[in-house]
C-alpha positions as CSV (number, residue, x, y, z in Angstrom):
1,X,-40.1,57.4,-2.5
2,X,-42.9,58.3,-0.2
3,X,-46.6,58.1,-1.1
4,X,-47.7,60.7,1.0
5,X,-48.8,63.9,0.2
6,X,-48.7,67.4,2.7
7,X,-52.4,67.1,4.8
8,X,-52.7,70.2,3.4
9,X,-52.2,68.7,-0.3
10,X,-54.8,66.2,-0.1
11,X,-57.1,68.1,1.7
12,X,-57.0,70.6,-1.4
13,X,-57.5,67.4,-3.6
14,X,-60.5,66.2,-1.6
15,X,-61.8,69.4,-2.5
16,X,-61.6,69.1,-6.7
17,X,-62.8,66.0,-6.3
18,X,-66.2,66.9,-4.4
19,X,-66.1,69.3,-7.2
20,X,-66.1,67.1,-9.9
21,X,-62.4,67.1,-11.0
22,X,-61.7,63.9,-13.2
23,X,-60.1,61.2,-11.8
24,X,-56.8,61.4,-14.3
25,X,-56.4,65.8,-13.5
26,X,-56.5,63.9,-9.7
27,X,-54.1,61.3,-10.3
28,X,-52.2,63.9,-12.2
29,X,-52.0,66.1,-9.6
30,X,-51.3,64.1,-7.4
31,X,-48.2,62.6,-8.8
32,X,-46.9,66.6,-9.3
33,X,-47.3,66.7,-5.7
34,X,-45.8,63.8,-4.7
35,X,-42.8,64.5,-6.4
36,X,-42.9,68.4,-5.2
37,X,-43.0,66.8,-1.5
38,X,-40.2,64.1,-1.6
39,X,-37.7,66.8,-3.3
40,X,-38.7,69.3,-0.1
41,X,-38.0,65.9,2.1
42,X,-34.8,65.2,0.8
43,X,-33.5,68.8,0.5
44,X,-34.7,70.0,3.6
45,X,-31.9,69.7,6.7
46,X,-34.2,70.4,9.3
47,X,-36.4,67.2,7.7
48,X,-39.9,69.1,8.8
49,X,-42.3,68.4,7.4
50,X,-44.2,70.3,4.8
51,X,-46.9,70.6,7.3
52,X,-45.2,72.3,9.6
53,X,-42.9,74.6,8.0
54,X,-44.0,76.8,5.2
55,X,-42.0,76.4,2.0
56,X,-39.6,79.0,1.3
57,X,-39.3,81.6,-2.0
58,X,-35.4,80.1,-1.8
59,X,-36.6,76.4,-2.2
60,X,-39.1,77.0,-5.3
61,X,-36.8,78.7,-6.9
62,X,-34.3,75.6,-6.6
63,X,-36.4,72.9,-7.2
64,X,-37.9,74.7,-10.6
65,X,-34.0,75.2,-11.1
66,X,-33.8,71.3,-10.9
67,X,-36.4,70.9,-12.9
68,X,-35.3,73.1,-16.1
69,X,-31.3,72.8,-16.0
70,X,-30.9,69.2,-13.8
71,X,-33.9,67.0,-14.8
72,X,-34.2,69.3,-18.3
73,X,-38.0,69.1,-18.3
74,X,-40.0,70.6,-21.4
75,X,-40.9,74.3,-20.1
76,X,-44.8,73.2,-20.8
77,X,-44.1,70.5,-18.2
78,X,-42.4,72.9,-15.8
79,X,-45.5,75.3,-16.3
80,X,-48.0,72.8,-15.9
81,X,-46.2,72.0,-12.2
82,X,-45.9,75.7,-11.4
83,X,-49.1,75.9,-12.0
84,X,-50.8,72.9,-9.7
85,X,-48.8,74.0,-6.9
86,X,-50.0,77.9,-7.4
87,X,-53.5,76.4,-7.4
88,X,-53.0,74.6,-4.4
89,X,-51.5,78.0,-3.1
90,X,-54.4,80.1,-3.8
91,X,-56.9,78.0,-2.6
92,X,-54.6,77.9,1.4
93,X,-54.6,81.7,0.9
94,X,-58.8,81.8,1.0
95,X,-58.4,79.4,4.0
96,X,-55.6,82.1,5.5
97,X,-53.0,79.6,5.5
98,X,-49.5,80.1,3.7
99,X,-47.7,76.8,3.9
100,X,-47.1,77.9,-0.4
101,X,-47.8,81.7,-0.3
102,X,-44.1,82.4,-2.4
103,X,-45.5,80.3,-4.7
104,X,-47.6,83.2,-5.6
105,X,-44.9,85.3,-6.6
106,X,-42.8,83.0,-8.6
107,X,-43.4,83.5,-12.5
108,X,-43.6,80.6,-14.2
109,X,-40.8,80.0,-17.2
110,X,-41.7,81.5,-20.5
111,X,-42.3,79.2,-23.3
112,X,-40.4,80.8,-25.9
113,X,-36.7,79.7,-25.4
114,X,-34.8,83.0,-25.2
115,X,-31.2,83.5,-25.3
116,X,-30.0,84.3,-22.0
117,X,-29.4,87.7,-20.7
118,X,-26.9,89.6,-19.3
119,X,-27.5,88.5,-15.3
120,X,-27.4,85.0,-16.0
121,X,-23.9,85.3,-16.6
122,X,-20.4,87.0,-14.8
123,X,-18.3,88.6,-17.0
124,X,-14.7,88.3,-17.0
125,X,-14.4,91.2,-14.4
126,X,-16.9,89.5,-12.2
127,X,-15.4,86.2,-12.1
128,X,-12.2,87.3,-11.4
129,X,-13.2,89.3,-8.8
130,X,-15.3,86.9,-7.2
131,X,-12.3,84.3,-7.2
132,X,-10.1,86.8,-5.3
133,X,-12.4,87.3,-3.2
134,X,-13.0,84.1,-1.7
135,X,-9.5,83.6,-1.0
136,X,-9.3,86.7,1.1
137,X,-9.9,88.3,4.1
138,X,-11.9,91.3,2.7
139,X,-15.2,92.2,4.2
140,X,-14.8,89.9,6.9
141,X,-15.8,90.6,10.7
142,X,-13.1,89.8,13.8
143,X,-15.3,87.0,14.6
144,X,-15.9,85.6,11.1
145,X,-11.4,85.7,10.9
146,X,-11.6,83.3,13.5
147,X,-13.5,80.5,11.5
148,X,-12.9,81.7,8.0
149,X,-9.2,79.3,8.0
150,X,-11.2,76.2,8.2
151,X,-14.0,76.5,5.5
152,X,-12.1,78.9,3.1
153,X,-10.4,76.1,0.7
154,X,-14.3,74.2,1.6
155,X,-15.9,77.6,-0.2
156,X,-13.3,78.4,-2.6
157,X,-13.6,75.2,-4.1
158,X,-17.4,74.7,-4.5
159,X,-17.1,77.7,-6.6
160,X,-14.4,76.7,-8.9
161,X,-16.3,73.5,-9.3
162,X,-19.0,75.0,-10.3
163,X,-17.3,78.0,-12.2
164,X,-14.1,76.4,-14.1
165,X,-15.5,72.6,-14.3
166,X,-19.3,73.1,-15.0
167,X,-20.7,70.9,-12.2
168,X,-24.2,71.7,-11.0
169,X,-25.6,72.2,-7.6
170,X,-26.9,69.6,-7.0
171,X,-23.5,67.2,-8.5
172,X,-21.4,69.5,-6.2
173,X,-23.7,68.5,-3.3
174,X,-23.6,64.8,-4.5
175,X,-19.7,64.4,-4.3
176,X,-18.3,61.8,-1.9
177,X,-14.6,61.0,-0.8
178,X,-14.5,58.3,-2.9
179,X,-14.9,59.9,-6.3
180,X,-12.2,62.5,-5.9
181,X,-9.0,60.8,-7.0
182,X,-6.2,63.0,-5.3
183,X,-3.7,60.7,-6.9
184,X,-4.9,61.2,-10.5
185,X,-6.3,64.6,-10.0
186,X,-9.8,63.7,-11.4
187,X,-13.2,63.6,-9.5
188,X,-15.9,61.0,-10.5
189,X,-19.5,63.1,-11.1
190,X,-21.9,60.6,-10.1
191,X,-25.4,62.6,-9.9
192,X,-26.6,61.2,-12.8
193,X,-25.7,58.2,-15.7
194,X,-23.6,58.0,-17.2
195,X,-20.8,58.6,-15.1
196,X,-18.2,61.4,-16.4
197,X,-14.7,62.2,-15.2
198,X,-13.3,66.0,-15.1
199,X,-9.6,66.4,-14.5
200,X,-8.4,69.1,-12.1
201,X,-5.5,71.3,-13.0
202,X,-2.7,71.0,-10.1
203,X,-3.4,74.4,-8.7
204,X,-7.2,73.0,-8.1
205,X,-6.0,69.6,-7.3
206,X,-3.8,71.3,-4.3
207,X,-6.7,73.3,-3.4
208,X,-8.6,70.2,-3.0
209,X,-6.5,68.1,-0.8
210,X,-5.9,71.4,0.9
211,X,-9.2,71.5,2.1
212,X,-9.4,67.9,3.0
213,X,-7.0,68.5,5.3
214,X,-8.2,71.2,7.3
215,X,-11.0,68.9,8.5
216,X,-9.5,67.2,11.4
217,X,-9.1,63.9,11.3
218,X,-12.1,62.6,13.8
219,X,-14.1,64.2,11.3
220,X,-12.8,63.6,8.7
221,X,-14.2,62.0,5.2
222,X,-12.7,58.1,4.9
223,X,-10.7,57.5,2.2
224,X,-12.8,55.1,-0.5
225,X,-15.9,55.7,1.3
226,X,-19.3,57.1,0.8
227,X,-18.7,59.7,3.5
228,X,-19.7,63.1,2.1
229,X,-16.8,65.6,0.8
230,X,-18.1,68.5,1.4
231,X,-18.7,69.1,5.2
232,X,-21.4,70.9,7.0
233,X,-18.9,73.8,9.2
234,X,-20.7,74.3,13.3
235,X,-19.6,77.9,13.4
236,X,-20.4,78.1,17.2
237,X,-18.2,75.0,17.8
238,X,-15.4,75.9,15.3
239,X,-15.4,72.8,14.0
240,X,-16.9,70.2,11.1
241,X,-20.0,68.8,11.8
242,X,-20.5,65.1,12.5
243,X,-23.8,63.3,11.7
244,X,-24.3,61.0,14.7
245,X,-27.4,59.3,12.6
246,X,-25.5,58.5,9.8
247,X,-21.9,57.7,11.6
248,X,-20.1,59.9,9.0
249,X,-19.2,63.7,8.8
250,X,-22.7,65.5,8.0
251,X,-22.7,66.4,4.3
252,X,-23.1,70.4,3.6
253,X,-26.9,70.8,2.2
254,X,-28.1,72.5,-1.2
255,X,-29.3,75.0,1.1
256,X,-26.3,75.4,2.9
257,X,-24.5,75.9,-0.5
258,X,-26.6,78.3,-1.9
259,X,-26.6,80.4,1.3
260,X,-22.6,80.3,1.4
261,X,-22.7,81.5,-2.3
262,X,-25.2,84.9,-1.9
263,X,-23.1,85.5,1.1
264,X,-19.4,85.8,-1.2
265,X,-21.4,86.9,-3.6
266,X,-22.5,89.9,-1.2
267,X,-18.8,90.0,0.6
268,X,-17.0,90.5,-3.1
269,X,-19.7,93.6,-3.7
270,X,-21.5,91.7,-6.4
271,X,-24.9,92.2,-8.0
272,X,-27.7,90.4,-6.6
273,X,-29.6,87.0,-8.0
274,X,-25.9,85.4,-8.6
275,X,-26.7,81.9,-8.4
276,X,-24.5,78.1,-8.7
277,X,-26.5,78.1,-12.1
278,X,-25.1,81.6,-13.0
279,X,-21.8,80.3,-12.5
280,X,-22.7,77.2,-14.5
281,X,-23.6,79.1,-17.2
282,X,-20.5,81.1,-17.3
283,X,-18.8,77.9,-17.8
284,X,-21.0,76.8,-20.7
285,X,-20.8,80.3,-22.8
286,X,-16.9,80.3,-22.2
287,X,-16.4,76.7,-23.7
288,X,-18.4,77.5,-26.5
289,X,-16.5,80.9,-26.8
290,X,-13.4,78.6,-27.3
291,X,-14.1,76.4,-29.9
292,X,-16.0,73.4,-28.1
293,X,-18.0,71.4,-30.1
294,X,-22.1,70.8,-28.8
295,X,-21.2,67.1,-28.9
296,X,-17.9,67.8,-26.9
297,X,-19.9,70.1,-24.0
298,X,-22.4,67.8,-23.8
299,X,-20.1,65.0,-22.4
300,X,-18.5,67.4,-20.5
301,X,-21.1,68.7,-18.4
302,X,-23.3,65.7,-18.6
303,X,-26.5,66.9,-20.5
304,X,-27.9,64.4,-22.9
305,X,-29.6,66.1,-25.5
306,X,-28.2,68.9,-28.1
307,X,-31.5,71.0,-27.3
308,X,-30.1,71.4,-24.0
309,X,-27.5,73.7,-25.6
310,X,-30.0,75.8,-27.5
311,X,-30.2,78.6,-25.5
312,X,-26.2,79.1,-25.0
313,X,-25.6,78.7,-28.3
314,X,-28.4,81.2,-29.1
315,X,-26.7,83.4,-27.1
316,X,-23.3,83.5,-28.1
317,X,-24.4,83.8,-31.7
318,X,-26.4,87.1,-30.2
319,X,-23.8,88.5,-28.9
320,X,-21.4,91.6,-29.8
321,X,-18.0,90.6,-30.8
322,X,-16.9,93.5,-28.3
323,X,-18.8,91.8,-25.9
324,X,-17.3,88.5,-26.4
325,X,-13.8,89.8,-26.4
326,X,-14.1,91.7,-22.8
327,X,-15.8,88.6,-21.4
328,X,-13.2,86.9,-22.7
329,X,-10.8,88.5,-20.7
330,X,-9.2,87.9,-17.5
């Protein structure tokens, strides 16, 4: 982990402290900055620095996403973060600089835990048609047919991951050859301890190995290794992209993901603001809609604390019986 802050960063902390700022709001701060910078560093795949490329509205809104559903901060936390890096916004904006201007925009979470509503979840008719979707050809442009054979199984099953299994973003974007087990039809989610296992039903297990192969093989993930599984796609080559500073295919990025998602998201005729943690949460509601136990669920998708589940729970309690039947459905 770096120790470096943005110039921009410690120029605004220069500033409280010739102000008068205590030195433990500094150091506190600080260490919210620090840790706001080495996410951007480790998510960006450009790797430019925050100095040089303002941050986007797209990655605020996934780092506070990490925050809340991956690290599972307390929402007072999560607000008190939002908050220095909205201070440090306002004070570039009187400078008329913007490196954190969508900062500005981005409401903080609200403290009362609320059940969730309506958008944060498909319904049955959504997620079917969504699935459909990205196995056909619907929407697509003559040049997009061209491509779409080699990253179609890729897409497909990012989403199915997400949607029928209950992995996050960021364990999606974590996988590596050697923790999906072909032969066993299970896949090793190793994001965070403790380790858990999902198994794959066939159909998802072919889809799997189906995608594997389309890579070809001088691109191709090593069997047993830590090479990335999910591969970045070169559209104007045609081909998988290899990462000549690593000497391994070049994983896909968070970005990446989330940008492949709007875009079948848009191509099925979907709502907007359909996220990997809308699909997530899809999962969650419909395994407590079938009977599973909080203590089941949370081995299953890896949280480690009952409170984590307060909200879905709150929600399925909350909602119509109509409403659970039709989102049953499908």
């Amino acid at each position: 982990m770096t120790t470096e802050l943005a110039h921009y960063m410690e120029e605004y902390l220069q500033h409280l402290a010739l102000r008068g700022r205590k030195p433990s709001t500094l150091k506190r701060y600080r260490y919210d900055l620090l840790d706001f910078c080495n996410w951007v560093r480790t998510t960006r795949a450009d790797k430019l620095p925050l100095d040089q490329k303002e941050v986007s509205a797209a990655e605020l809104e996934l780092f506070f996403a990490e925050l809340l559903e991956e690290r599972r901060y307390h929402t007072r936390t999560i607000r008190r973060i939002h908050s220095v890096l909205r201070q440090v916004a306002r004070y570039e904006a009187s400078l008329g600089r913007s490196h954190l201007r969508p900062v500005l925009e981005l409401e903080p979470p609200n403290l009362t835990e609320l059940p969730l509503n309506e958008e944060e979840w498909l319904s049955a008719k959504e997620k079917k048609r969504l699935l459909h979707t990205l196995s056909s050809e619907h929407g697509l442009s003559a040049q997009q047919l061209e491509t779409f054979p080699f990253y179609r199984e890729r897409n497909q099953l990012i989403v199915v991951l997400m949607l029928k299994y209950g992995l996050s973003l960021r364990e999606v974007h974590h996988l590596s050859i050697r923790d999906v087990k072909f032969e066993t039809n299970d896949i090793l989610v190793r994001y965070e301890e403790p380790l858990r296992r999902i198994t794959l039903d066939d159909g998802d297990k072919q889809l799997a190995y189906r995608y594997f192969q389309t890579i070809p093989e001088p691109v191709r993930p090593c069997y047993h290794s830590a090479d990335p599984f999910f591969v970045a796609f070169d559209f104007k080559r045609k081909t998988f992209h290899w990462s000549y500073d690593d000497d391994q295919p070049k994983r896909m990025t968070i970005i990446a993901i989330q940008k492949m998602l709007r875009i079948e998201v848009k191509r099925a005729g979907l709502r907007k603001g359909i996220s990997a943690q809308t699909l997530r949460n899809t999962f969650i509601l419909e395994q407590f809609r079938q009977g599973v136990t909080g203590d089941e669920l949370i081995s299953r998708i890896g949280y480690t604390s009952p409170l984590s589940l307060k909200r879905y729970l709150q929600t399925v309690e909350e909602m119509p019986q109509k409403q659970k039947e039709a989102a049953s459905e499908g």
